[in-house]
TITORSE-371846 format. One record per residue (C-alpha): residue in three letters; x, y, z. Coordinates in Angstrom, 2 decimals. Example, Ala and Ser with C-alpha at 12.3 -4.5 7.8 and 13.67 -1.06 7.14 Angstrom:
<atoms>
- type,px,py,pz
- ala,12.30,-4.50,7.80 $
- ser,13.67,-1.06,7.14 $
</atoms>
This chain:
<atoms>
- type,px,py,pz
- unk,0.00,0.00,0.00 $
- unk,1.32,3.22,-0.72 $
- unk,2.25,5.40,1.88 $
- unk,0.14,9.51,2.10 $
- unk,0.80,12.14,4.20 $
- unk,-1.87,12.41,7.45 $
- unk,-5.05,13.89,6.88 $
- unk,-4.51,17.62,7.52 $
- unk,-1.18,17.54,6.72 $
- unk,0.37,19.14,3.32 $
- unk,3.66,19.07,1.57 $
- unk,4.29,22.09,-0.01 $
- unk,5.94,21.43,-3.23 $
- unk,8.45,22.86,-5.47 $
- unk,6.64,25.57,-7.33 $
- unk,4.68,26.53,-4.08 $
- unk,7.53,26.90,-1.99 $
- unk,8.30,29.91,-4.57 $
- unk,5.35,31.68,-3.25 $
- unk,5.57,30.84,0.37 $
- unk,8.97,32.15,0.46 $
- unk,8.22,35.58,-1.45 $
- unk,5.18,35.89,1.04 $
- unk,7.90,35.41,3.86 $
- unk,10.26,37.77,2.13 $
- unk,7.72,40.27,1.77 $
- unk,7.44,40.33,5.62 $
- unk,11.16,39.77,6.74 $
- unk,12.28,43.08,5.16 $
- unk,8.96,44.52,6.79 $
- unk,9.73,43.41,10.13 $
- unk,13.44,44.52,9.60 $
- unk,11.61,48.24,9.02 $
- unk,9.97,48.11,12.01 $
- unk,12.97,47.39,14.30 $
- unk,11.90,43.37,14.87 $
- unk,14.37,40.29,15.69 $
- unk,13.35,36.31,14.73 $
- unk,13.18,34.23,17.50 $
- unk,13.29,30.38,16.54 $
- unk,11.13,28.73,20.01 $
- unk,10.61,24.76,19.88 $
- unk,8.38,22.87,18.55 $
- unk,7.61,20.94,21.79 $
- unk,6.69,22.71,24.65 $
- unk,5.43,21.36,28.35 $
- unk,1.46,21.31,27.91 $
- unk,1.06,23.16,30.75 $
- unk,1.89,26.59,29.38 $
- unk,-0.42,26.20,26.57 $
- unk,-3.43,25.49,29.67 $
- unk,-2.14,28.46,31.48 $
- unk,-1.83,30.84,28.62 $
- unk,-4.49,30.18,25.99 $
- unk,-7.40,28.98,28.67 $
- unk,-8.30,25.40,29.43 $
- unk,-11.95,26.44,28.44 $
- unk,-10.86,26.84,25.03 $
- unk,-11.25,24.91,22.18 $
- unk,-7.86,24.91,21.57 $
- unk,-6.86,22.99,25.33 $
- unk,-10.01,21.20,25.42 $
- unk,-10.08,19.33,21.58 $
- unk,-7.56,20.63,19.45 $
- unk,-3.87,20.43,20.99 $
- unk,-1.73,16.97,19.77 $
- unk,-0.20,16.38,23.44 $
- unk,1.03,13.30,24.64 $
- unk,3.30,11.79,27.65 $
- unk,6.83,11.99,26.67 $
- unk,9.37,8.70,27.86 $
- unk,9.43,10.34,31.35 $
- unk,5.78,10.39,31.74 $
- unk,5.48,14.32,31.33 $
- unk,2.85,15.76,29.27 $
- unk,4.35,17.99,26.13 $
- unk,2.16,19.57,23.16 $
- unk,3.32,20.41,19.87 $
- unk,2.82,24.19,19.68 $
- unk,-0.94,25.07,18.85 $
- unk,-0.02,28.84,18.78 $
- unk,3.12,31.04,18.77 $
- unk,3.06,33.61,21.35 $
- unk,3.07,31.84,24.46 $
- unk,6.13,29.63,22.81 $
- unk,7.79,32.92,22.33 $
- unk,7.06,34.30,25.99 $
- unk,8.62,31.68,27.88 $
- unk,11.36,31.74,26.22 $
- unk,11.25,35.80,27.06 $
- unk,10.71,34.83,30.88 $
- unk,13.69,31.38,31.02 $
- unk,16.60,33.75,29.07 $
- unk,15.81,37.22,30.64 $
- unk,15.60,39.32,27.80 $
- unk,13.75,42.68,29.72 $
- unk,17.14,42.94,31.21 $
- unk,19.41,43.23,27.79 $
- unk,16.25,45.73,25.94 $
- unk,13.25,46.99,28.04 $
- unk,11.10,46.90,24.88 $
- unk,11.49,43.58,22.84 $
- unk,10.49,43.64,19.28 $
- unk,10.41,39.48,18.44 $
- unk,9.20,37.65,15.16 $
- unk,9.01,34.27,14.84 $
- unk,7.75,32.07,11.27 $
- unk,7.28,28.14,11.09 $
- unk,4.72,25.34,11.92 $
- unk,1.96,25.43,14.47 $
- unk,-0.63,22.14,15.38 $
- unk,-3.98,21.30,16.22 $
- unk,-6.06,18.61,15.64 $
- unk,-9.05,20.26,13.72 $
- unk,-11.35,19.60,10.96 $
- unk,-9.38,19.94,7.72 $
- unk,-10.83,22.25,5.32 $
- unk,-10.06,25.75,3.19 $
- unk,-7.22,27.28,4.58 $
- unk,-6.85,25.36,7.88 $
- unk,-4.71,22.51,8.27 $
- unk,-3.38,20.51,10.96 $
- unk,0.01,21.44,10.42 $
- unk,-0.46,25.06,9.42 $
- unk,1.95,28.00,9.25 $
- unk,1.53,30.86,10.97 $
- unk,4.43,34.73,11.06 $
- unk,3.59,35.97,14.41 $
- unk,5.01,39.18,16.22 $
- unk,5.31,40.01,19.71 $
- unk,5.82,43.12,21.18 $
- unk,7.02,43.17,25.35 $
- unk,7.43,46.45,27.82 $
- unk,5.21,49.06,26.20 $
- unk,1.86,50.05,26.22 $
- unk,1.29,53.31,24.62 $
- unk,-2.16,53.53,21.99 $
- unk,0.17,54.14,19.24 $
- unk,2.06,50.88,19.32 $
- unk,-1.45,49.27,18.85 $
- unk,-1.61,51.52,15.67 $
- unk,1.61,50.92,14.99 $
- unk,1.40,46.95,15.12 $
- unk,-2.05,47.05,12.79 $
- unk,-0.16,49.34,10.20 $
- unk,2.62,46.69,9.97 $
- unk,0.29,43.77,9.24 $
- unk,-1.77,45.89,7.24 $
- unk,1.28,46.83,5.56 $
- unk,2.18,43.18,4.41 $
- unk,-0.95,42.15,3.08 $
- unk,-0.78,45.83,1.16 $
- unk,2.72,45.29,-0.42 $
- unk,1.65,41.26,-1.20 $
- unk,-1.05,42.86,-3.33 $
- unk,-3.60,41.72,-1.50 $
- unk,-7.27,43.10,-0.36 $
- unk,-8.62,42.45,3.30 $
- unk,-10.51,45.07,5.94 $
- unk,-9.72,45.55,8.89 $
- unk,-12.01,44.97,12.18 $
- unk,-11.30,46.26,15.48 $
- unk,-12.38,45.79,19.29 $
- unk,-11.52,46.21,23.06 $
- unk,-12.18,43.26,25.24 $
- unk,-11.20,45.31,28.36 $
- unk,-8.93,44.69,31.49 $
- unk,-9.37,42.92,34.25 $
- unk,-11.00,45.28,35.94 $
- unk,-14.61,46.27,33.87 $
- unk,-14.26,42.82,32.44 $
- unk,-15.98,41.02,35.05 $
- unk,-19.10,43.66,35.16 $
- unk,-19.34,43.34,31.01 $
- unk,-19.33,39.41,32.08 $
- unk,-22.39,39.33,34.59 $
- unk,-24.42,41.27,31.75 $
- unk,-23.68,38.80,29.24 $
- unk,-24.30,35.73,31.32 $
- unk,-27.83,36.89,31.96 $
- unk,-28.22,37.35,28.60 $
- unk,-27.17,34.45,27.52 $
- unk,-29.19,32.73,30.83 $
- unk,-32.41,34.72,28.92 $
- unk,-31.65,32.78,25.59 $
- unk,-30.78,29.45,26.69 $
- unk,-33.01,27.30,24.80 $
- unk,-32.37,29.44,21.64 $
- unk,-28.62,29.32,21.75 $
- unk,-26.27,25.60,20.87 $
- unk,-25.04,22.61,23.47 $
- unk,-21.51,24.69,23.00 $
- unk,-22.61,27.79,24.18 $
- unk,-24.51,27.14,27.17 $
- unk,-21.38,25.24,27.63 $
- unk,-19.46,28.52,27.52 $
- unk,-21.72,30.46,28.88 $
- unk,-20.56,29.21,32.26 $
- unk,-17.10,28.21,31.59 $
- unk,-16.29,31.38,29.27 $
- unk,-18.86,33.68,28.27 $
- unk,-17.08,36.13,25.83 $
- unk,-16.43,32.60,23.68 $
- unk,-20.00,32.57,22.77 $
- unk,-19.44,35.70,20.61 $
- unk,-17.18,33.66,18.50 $
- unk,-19.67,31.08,17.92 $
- unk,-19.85,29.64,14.08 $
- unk,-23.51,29.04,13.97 $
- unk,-25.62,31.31,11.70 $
- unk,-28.55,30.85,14.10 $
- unk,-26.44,31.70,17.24 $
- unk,-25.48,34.75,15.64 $
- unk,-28.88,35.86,15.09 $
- unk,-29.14,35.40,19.02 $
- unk,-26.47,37.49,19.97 $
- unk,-27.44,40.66,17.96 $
- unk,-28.74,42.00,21.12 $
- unk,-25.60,41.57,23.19 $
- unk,-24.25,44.07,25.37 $
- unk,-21.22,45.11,23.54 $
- unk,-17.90,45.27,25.69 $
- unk,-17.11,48.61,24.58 $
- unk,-20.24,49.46,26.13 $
- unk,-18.82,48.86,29.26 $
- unk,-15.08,49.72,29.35 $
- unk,-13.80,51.54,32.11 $
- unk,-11.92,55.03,31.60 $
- unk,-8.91,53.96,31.14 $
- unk,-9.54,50.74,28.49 $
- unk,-12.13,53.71,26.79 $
- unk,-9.29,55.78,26.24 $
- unk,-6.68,53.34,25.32 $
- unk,-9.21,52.29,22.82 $
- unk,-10.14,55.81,21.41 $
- unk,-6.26,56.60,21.67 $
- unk,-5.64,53.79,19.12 $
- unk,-8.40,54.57,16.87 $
- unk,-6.71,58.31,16.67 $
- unk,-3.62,57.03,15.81 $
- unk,-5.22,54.45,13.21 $
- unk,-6.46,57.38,11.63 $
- unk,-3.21,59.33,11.37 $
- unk,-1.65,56.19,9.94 $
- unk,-4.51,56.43,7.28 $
- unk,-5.12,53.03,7.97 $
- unk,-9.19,51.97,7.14 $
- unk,-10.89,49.81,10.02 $
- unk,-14.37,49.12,11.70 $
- unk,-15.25,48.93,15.35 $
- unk,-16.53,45.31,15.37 $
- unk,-18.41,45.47,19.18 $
- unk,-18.75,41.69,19.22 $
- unk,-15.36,40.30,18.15 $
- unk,-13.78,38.16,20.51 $
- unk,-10.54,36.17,20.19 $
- unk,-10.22,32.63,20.55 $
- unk,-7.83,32.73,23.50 $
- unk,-8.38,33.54,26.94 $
- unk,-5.28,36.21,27.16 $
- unk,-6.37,39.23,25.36 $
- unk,-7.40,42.39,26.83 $
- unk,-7.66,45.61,25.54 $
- unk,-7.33,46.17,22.07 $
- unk,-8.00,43.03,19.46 $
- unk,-8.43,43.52,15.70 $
- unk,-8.72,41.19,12.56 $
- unk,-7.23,40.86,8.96 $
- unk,-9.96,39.51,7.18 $
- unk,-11.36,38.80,3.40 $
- unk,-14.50,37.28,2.19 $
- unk,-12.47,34.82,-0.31 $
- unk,-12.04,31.90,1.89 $
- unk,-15.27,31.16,2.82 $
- unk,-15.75,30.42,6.83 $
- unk,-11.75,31.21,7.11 $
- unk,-12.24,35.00,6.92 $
- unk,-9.35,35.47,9.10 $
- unk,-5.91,35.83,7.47 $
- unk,-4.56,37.71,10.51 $
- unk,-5.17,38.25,14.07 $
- unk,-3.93,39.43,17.40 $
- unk,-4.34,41.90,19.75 $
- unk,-3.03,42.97,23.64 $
- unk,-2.25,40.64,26.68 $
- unk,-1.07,42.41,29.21 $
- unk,-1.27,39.98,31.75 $
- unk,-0.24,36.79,30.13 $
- unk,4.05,37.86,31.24 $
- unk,2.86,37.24,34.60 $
- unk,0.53,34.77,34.79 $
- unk,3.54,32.59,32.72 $
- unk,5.54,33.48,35.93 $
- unk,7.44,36.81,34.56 $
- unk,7.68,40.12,35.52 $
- unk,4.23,42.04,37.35 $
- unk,2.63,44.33,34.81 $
- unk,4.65,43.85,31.85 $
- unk,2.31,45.08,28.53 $
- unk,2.40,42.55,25.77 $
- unk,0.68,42.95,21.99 $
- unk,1.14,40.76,19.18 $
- unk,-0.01,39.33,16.13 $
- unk,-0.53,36.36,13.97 $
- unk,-0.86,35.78,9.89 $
- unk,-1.37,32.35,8.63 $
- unk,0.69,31.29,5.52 $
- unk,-1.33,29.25,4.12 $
- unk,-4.36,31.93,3.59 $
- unk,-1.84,34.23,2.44 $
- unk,-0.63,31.93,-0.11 $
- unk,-4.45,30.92,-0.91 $
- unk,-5.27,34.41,-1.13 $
- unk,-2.46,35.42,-3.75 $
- unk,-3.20,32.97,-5.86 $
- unk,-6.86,33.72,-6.22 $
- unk,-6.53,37.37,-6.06 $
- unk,-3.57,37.25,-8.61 $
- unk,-1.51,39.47,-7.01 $
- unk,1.38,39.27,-9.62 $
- unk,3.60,39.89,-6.95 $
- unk,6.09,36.83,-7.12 $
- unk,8.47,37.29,-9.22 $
- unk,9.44,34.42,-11.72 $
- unk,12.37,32.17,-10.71 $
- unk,14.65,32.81,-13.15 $
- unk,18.24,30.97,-14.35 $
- unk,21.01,33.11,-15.26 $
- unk,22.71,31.01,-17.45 $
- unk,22.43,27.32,-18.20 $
- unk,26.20,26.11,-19.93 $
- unk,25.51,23.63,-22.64 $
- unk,28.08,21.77,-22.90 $
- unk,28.70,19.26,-25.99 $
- unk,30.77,16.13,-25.13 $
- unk,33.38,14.90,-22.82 $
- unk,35.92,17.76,-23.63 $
- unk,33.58,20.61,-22.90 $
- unk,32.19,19.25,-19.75 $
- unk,35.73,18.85,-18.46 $
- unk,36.29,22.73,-19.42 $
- unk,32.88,24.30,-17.96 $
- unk,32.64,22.14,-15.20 $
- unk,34.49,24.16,-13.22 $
- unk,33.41,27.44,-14.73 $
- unk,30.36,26.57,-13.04 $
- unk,31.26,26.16,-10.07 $
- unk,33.43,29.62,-9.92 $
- unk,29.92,31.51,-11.01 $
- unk,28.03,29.85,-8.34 $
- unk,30.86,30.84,-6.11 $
- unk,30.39,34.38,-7.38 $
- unk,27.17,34.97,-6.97 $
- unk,25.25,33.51,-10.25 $
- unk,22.67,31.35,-10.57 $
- unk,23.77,28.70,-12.91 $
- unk,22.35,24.88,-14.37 $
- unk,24.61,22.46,-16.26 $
- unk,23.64,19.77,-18.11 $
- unk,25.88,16.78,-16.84 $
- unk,24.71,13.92,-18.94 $
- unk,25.87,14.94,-22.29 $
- unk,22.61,15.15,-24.03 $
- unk,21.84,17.23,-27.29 $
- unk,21.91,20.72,-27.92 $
- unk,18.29,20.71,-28.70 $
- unk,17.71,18.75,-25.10 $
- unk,19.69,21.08,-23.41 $
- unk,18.44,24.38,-24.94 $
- unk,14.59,22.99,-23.45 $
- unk,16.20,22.55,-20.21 $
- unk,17.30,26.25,-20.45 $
- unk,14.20,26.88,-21.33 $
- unk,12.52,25.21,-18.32 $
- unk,14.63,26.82,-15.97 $
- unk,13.85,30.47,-17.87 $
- unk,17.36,31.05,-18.51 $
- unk,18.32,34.63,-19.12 $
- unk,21.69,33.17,-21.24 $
- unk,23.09,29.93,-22.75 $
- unk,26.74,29.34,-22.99 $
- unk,27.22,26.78,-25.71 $
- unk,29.90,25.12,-26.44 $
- unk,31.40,21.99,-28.24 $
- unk,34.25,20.55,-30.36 $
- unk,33.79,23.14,-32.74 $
- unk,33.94,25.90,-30.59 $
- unk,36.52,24.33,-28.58 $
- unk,38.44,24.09,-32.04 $
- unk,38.33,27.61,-32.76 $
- unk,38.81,29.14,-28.98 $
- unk,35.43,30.80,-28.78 $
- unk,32.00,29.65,-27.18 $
- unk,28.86,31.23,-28.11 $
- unk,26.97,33.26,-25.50 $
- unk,23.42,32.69,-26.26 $
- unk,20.56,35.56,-24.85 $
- unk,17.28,33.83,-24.73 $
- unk,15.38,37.14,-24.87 $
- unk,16.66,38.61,-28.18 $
- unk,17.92,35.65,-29.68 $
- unk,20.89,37.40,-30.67 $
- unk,24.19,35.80,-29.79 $
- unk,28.16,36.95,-29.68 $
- unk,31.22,35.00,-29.02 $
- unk,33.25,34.67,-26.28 $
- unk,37.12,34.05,-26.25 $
- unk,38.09,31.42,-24.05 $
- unk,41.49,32.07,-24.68 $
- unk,41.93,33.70,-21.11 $
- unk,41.95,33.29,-17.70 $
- unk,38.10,31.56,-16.09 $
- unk,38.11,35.01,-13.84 $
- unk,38.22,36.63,-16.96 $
- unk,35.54,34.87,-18.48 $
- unk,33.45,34.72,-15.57 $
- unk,33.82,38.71,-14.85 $
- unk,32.50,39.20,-18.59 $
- unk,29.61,36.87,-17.95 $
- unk,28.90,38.47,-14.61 $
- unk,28.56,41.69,-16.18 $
- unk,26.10,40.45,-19.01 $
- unk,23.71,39.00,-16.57 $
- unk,24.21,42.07,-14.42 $
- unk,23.31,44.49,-17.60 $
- unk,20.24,41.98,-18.46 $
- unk,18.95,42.56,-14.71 $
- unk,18.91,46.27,-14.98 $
</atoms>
């Protein structure tokens, strides 16, 4: 029988990979702008610190995490999220103490056991930022702007959706109003949410059922209730949104999936992946540093963008905005002779910075100028025993057709500084 990948799990292949690595790219140099540093946090963490930071009343701790006793009996869980990865790792190594304000970035794979379907895996992708030691308005902005700035220089088209889920202290008031509204409704409303309803009442805002929905239309809204200081944190970042020219909507009844947020929440979304309108998310946890067993009162704000939307997204928007990969010159090289000569001409290019593709079976010329073609070679060098007979190759551009030869008389630096400069002039 032959052997498939897991349900929910994808291999990204060759000519994808193109596009997932533009898309990450795109945000690297971004990031870099913005004054961010990667941090690379394991795969494996204890599953405690996924229970303590996300919420064991969450979907996420109660169904969806892949955790599992290690040899010494402890329970570990393959990361189902990024931030609280990223941190504990900020708590273990100290890093307050070497920057007051960390700026941290981290890219690779995140896991939970969901239903597979349109842009959500079980092995999935996510770029997520974290932001530790300030918690001025404008770095909200400031954090939107940058994801909104990604998905604007991918060439892609999302809105933008904003909220406050308040602090600790006018969140408790905002709950008692919703429980008794939910307590009004409970034979209108899903097994789930009355569920929640006792366990974690903001969760049934996030509900996916069309009919639940219709239920909570009548909410109180949490911004409703704020207290001064969430109200003007909250009107603070809308201000600076709006100096940023960046366009959003107050969304009163968006919630995030994990227990840690406070204060000011927002979402990425389009209407072009069906149910998984989301392509990026995050907002402020300014409690989570010490409830993970860091420093008291240390602001937090971060955000997440799945890869595998993104990469959904460009290709059905047709962004245009990966470039081709492109050769820069494939050496055709006819029989035993040649191959010995170019060989390491090859080599020396790639040491020098070229992209180059050699033919090393001896096949035809007319093989080897389709495999030039196939790897969209700017230039061919060709040659064979009857260039090598008269001391000259023939440099081939695959543009214009038009071709020159090249003395091979001279030194390989020689040669390869002449090539370097054609490919250089064709890239201008």
């Amino acid at each position: 029988m032959t052997i498939q990948a897991l349900k929910g799990f994808k291999d990204i292949l060759p000519d994808e990979v193109r596009v997932w690595q533009h898309v990450e790219a795109t945000a690297r140099d971004i990031f870099q702008r913005f004054g961010f540093t990667e941090i690379r946090v394991p795969i494996l963490e204890k599953t405690e610190l996924f229970a303590r930071s996300i919420g064991e009343a969450t979907d996420i701790v109660e169904k969806e995490m892949y955790s599992f006793p290690d040899r010494n009996g402890d329970s570990v869980t393959m990361r189902p999220e990024g931030t609280a990865s990223v941190l504990r790792a900020f708590i273990e190594h100290g890093l307050q103490a070497k920057l007051p304000v960390q700026r941290l970035y981290t890219i690779g794979p995140m896991f939970r056991h969901e239903r597979p379907q349109k842009g959500r895996l079980r092995q999935f992708h996510q770029m997520s930022v974290e932001v530790l030691g300030l918690d001025h308005p404008r770095l909200d902005a400031e954090l939107i702007a940058m994801g909104w700035l990604i998905l604007e220089e991918l060439g892609l088209t999302t809105s933008l959706q904003i909220n406050s889920l308040g602090c600790p202290a006018c969140r408790p008031a905002y709950k008692d109003g919703l429980v008794a509204f939910l307590a009004a409704r409970k034979e209108h409303i899903c097994e789930d949410c009355q569920r929640r309803s006792q366990t974690n009442p903001l969760r049934v805002l996030d509900c996916k059922s069309s009919h639940c929905q219709e239920q909570y239309t009548a909410a109180p809204a949490i911004i409703d209730h704020l207290c001064p200081g969430c109200a003007e944190h909250f009107r603070k970042t809308k201000e600076s949104l709006d100096l940023l020219a960046v366009p959003y909507a107050v969304n009163p009844f968006m919630v995030r999936g994990l227990d840690y947020y406070t204060r000011t929440t927002f979402e990425l979304i389009t209407d072009a992946l069906g149910a998984q309108s989301a392509v990026g998310a995050g907002g402020r946890y300014d409690g989570l540093v010490e409830q993970l067993g860091g420093a008291k009162n240390m602001p937090g704000i971060g955000f997440a963008m799945g890869m595998e939307r993104l990469v959904l997204l460009l290709s059905q928007q047709n962004a245009g905005a990966c470039p081709e990969a492109a050769t820069d010159l494939f050496v055709a090289a006819l029989g035993e002779e040649a191959a010995v000569q170019t060989f390491p001409l090859v080599h020396l290019l790639r040491r020098k910075g070229l992209q180059v593709a050699m033919d090393l079976e001896g096949k035809s010329l007319k093989s080897q100028m389709k495999q030039a073609d196939r790897a969209k070679a700017r230039f061919v060098l060709i040659l064979g025993e009857e260039e090598l007979a008269k001391g000259e190759a023939v440099l081939r551009d695959m543009d214009s057709k038009e071709q020159q030869q090249v003395e091979l008389a001279g030194s390989q630096e020689a040669l390869c500084a002449m090539l370097i400069t054609a490919v250089a002039q064709r890239k201008q």
